[in-house]
C-alpha positions as MATLAB code, in Angstrom:
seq = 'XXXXXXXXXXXXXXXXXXXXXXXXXXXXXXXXXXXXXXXXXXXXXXXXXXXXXXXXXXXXXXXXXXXXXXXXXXXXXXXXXXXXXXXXXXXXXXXXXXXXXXXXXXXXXXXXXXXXXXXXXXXXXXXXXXXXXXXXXXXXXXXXXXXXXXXXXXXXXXXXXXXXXXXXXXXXXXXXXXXXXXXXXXXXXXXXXXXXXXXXXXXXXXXXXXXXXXXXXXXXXXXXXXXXXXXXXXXXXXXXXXXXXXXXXXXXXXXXXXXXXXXXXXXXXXXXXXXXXXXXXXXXXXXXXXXXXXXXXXXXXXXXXXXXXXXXXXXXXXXXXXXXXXXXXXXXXXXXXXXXXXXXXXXXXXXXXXXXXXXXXXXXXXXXXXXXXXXXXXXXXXXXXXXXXXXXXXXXXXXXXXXXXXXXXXXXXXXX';
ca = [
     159.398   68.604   54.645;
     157.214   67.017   52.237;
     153.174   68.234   52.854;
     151.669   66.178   50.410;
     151.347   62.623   48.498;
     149.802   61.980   45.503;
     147.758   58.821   44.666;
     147.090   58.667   40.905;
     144.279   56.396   39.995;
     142.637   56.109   36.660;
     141.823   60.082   35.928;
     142.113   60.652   39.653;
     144.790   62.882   41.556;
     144.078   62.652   45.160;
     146.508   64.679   47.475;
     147.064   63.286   50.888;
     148.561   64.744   53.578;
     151.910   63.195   54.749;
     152.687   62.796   58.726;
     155.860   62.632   60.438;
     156.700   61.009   63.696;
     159.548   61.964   65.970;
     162.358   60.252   64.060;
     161.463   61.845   60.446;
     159.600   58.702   59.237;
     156.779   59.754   57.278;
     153.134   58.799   56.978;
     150.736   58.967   54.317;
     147.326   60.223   56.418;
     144.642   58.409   54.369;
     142.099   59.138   56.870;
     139.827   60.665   54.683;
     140.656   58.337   51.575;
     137.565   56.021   51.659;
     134.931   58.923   52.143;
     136.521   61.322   49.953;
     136.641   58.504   46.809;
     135.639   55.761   47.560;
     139.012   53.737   47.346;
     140.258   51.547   49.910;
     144.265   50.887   51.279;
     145.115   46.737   51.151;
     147.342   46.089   53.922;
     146.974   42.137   55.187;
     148.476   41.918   58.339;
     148.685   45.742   59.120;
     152.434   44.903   57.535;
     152.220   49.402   56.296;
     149.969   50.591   58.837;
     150.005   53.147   61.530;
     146.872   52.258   63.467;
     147.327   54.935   66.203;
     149.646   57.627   67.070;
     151.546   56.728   70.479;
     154.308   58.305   72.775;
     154.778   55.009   74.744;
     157.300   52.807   72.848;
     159.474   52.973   69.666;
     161.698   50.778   67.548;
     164.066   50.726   65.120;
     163.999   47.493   63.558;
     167.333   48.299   61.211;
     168.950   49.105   63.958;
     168.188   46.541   66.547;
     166.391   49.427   68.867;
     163.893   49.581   71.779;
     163.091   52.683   73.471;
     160.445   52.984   76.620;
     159.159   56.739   76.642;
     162.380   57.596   74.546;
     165.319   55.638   76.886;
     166.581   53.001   74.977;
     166.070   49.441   77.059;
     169.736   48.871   77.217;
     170.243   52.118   79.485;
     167.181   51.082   81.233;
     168.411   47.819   82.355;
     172.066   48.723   82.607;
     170.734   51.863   84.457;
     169.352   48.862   87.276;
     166.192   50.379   86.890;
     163.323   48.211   88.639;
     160.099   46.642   87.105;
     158.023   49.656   88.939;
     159.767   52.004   88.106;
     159.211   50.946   84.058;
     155.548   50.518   84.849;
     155.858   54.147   86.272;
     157.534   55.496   83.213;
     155.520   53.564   80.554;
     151.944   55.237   83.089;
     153.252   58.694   83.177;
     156.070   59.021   80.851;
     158.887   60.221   83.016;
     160.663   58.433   86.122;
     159.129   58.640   89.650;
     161.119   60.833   91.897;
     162.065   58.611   95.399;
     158.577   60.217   96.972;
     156.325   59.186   94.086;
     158.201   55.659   93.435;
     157.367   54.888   97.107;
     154.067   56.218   96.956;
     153.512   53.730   93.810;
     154.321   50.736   94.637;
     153.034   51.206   98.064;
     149.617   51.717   95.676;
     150.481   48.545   94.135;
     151.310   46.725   96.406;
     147.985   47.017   98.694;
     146.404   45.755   95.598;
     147.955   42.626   95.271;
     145.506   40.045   96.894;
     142.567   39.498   94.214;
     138.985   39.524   95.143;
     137.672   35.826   96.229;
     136.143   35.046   92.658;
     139.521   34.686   91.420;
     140.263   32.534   93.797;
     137.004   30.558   92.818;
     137.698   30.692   89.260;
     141.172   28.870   89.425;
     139.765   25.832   91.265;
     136.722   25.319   88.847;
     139.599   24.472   86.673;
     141.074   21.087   86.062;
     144.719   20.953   87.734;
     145.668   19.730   83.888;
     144.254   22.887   82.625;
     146.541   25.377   80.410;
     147.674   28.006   82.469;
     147.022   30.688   79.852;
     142.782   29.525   79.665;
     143.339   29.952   83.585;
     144.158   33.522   83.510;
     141.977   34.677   80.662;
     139.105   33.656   82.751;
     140.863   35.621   85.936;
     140.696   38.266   83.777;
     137.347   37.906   82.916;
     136.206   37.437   86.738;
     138.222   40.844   87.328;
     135.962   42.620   84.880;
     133.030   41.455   86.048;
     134.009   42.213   89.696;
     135.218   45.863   88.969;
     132.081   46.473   86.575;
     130.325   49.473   87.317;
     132.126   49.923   90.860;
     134.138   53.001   91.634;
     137.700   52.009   90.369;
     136.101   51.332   87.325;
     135.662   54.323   86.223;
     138.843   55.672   87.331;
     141.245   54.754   84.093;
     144.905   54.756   85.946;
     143.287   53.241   88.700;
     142.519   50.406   86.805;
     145.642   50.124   84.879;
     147.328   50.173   88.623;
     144.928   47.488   90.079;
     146.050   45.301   86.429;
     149.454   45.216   87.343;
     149.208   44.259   91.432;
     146.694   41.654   90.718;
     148.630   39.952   87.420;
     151.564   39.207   89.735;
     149.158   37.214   92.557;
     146.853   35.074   89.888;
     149.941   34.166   87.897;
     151.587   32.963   91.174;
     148.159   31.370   92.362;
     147.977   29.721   88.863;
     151.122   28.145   89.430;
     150.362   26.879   92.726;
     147.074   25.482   91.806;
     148.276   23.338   88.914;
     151.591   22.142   90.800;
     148.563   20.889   93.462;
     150.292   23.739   96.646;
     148.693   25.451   98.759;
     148.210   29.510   97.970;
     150.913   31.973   99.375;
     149.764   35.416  100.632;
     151.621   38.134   99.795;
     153.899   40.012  101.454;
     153.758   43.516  100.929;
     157.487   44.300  102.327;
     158.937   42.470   99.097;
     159.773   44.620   96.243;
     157.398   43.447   92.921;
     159.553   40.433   92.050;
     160.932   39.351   95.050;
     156.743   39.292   96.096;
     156.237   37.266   93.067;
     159.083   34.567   93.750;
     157.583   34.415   97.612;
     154.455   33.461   96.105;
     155.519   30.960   93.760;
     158.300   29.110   95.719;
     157.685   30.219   99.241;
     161.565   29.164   99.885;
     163.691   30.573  102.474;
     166.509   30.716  100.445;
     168.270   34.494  100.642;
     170.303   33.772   97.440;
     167.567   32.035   95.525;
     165.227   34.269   96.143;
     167.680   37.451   95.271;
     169.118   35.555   91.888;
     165.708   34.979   90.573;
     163.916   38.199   91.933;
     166.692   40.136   89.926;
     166.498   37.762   86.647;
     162.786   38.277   86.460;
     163.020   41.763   87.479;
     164.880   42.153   84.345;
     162.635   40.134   82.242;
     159.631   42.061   82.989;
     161.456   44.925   82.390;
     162.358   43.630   78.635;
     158.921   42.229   77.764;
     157.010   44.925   79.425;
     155.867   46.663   75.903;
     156.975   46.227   72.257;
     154.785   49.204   70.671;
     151.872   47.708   68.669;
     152.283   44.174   68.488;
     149.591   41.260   67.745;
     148.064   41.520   71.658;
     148.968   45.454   72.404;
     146.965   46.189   68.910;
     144.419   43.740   69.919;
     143.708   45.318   73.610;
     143.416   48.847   71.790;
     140.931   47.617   69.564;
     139.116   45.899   72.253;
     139.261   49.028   73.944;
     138.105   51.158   70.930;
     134.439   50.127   71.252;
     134.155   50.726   75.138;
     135.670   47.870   76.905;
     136.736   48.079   80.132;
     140.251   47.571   80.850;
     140.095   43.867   82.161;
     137.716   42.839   79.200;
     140.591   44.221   76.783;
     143.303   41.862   79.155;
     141.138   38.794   78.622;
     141.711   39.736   74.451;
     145.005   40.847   74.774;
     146.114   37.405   76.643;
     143.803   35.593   74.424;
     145.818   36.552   71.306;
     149.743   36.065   73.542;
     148.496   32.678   73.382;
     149.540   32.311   70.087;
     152.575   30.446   69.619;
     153.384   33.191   67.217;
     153.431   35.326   69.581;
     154.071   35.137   73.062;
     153.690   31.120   73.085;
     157.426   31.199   71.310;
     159.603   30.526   74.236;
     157.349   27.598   74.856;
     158.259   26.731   71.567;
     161.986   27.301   71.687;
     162.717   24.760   74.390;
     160.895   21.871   72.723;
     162.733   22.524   69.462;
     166.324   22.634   72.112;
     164.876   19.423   73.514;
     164.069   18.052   70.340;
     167.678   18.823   69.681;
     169.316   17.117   72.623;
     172.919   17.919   71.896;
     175.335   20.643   70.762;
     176.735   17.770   68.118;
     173.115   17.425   66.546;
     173.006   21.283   65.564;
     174.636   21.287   62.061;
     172.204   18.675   61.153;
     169.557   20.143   62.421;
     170.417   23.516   60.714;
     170.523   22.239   57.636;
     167.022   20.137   57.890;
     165.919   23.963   58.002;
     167.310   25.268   54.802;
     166.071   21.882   53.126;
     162.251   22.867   54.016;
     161.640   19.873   56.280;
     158.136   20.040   57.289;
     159.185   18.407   60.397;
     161.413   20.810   61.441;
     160.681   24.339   62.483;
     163.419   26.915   63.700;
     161.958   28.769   66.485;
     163.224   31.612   68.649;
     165.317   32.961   65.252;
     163.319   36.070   63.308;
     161.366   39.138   64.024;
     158.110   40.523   62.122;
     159.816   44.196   62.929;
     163.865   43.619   64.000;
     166.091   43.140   60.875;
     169.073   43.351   62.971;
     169.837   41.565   66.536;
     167.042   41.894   68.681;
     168.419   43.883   72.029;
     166.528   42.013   74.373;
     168.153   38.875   72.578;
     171.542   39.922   74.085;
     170.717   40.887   77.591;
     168.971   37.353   78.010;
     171.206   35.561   76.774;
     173.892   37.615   79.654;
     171.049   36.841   82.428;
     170.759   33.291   81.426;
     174.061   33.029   81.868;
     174.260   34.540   85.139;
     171.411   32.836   86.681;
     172.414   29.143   85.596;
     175.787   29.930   87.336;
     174.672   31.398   90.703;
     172.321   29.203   90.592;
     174.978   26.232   89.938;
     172.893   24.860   87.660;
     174.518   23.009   84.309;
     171.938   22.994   81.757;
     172.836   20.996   78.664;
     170.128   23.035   76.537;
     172.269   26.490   77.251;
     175.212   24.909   74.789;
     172.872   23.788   72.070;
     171.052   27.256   72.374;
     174.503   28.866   72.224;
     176.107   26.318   69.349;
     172.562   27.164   67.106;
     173.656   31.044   67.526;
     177.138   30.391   67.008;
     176.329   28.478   63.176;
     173.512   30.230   62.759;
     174.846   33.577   62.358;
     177.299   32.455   60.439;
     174.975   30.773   57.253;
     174.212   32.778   54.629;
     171.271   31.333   54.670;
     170.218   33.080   58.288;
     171.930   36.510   57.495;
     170.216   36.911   54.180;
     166.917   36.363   55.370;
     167.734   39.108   58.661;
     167.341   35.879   61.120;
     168.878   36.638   64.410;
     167.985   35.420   67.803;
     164.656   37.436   69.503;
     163.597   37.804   73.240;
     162.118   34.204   73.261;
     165.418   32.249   72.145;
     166.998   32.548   76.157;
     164.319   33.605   77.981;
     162.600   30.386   78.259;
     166.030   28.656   79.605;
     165.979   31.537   82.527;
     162.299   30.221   82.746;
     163.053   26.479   83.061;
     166.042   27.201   85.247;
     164.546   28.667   87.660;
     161.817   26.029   87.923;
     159.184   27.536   86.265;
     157.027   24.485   84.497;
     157.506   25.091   80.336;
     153.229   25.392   79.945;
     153.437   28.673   82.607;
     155.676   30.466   80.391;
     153.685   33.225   78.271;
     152.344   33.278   81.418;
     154.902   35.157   82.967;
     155.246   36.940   79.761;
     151.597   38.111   80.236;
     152.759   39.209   83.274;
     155.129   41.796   82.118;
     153.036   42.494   79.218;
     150.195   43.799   81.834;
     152.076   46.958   82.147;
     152.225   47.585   78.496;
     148.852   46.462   77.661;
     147.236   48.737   80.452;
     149.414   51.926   79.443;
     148.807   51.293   75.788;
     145.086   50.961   76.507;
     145.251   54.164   79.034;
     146.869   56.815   76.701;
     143.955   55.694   73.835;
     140.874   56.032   76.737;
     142.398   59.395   77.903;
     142.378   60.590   74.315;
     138.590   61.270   74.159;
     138.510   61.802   70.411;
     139.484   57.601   69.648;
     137.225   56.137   67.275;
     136.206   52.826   66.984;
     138.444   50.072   65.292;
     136.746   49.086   62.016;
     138.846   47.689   59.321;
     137.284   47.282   56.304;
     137.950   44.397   53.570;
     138.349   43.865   49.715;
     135.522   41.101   48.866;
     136.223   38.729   46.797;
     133.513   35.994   47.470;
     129.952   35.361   45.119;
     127.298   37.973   44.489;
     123.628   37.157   43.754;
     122.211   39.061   41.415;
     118.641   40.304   41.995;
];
């Protein structure tokens, strides 16, 4: 294996030390690079940067790959492996035996119910309010509430009390808005079949196991995607000292984003906008023209240059759920009829765009009767889990640094 780069510049030979991870990929270390000469990397948007060194998630963008602690998502969710037992694995980094998984999410579980300022927080807001201000400032009443008191200083037992509470103010969030009264929890339900209680509060056997299993799944799928916009964002939030539910309130903060987790939002208005499986072609081809007007959404991946994985196990669960369900959704065929044409332009396949997570999941969402504004919502949800075991494995390394990213200035200078 190769030990060493060299970076020529001007009469300068700097040697660098190259890094591998567990796939072979190398790494040129340039650690040292600015104190040793002065010289900085350029990298807008992190596009060639490793920012940390992680054994939580990996992909392989070429090849259309998600793994989860090294098991690759597909096995995971073919494998019917629950929602807590993914938070387990992404927390400790191997499955729970039948003792420990019971012993979790009984830990869990007992933390559902928030403390009363959450409560309090949610009504100061307007009913009309976005749901995604709502939580940041949940998150924000969490941190204050847990500053300085024991759990606080107990990392795991944070990350644990992130992902019981999540499920309750995302649920209460929903109820508040829709102008319903608040459910309590019910601590006999598995994770998601808690959740749908607290949403819908219906009676319904099959509704409540179709869409307990469907988000099950989802959660599972958008529980962590290695170092994206929000996961980066809660580690550097966390790099200078924040507690865990200050580093939520930035994490969510930048899922907002309809770059990011605000996609699937997105991706129904432009199916709406749509209306019709017969309106596709010309709405394809408004998109290779440029239109300004017209913005293909839910197509495209900053890291997959292949079919997203998630893509296709969404699109099965949409499927499935619209059926039991009985539910005939018009949006499903022009979703399916923009895949169909889509991946067979030129146009599409040279630039590497194939569906991602966000092109079914928010038809699941809407199906299920989940208003389109709670969406990254639910996404945040899920994304708890990765956030808080992202942000636990940097806190239990006690040699992290700082974030502090430097820049290459190119404004005026006074001269003195």
């Amino acid at each position: 294996m190769i030990k060493e780069a060299v970076l020529e510049l001007d009469d300068q030979r700097i040697k660098l030390p190259v890094l591998y991870d567990t796939n072979g990929n190398k790494a040129v270390d340039i650690t040292s690079l600015y104190k040793d000469t002065g010289v900085l990397t350029y990298d807008p948007g992190f596009m060639s940067t490793a920012a940390c060194e992680s054994k939580i998630t990996f992909i392989d963008g070429n090849k259309g790959i998600l793994c989860y602690r090294g098991h690759n998502i597909v096995d995971l969710v073919n494998g019917n492996k629950s929602f807590v037992e993914i938070i387990y694995l992404l927390f400790y980094g191997v499955f729970p035996s039948s003792e420990d998984l019971q012993n979790f999410t009984l830990q869990i579980s007992q933390e559902y119910t928030p403390p009363q300022v959450v409560y309090d927080v949610i009504k100061a807001f307007s009913q009309d309010s976005h749901p995604m201000a709502i939580l940041m400032a949940c998150f924000s009443a969490l941190a204050a509430y847990y500053h300085d008191r024991e759990a606080d200083k107990d990392e795991l037992k944070c990350a644990k009390l992130a992902v019981a509470k999540i499920a309750s103010i995302v649920a209460l969030i929903y109820r508040y808005i829709t102008n319903q009264d608040f459910i309590t929890a019910d601590t006999k339900l598995s994770y998601s079949e808690n959740f749908v209680h607290m949403m819908f509060d219906i009676s319904s056997y099959k509704f409540t196991q179709v869409v307990a299993k469907a988000l099950d799944i989802i959660f599972v799928l958008h529980a962590d995607h290695e170092q994206n916009a929000s996961t980066a964002t809660v580690r550097l939030a966390g790099s200078a000292g924040a507690d865990l539910f200050a580093c939520l309130v930035a994490g969510t903060a930048t899922l907002w984003g309809p770059a990011h987790g605000g996609a699937n939002e997105a991706v129904i208005n432009m199916l709406m906008t749509i209306e019709k499986p017969s309106n596709v072609k010309q709405f394809i081809q408004k998109v290779k023209d440029g239109s300004k007007t017209t913005r293909l959404m839910g197509f495209g991946h900053r890291v997959y240059k292949n079919y997203d994985p998630r893509a296709k196990m969404m699109c099965e669960i949409c499927r499935e759920v619209l059926n039991d369900l009985g539910i005939d959704d018009p949006l499903l065929e022009v979703a399916v009829e923009l895949e169909n044409i889509a991946l067979q332009d030129s146009y599409f396949i040279e630039r590497n765009l194939y569906p991602n997570v966000d092109f079914y999941s928010g038809i699941v969402l809407k199906a299920i009767g989940i208003p389109v504004k709670m969406f990254t919502t639910l996404f945040a949800l899920a994304r708890t889990s990765g956030w808080s075991a992202q942000w636990y494995e940097m806190v239990a390394n006690k040699n992290y640094k700082i974030c502090r990213p430097r820049q290459l200035y190119t404004g005026h200078i006074t001269k003195i």
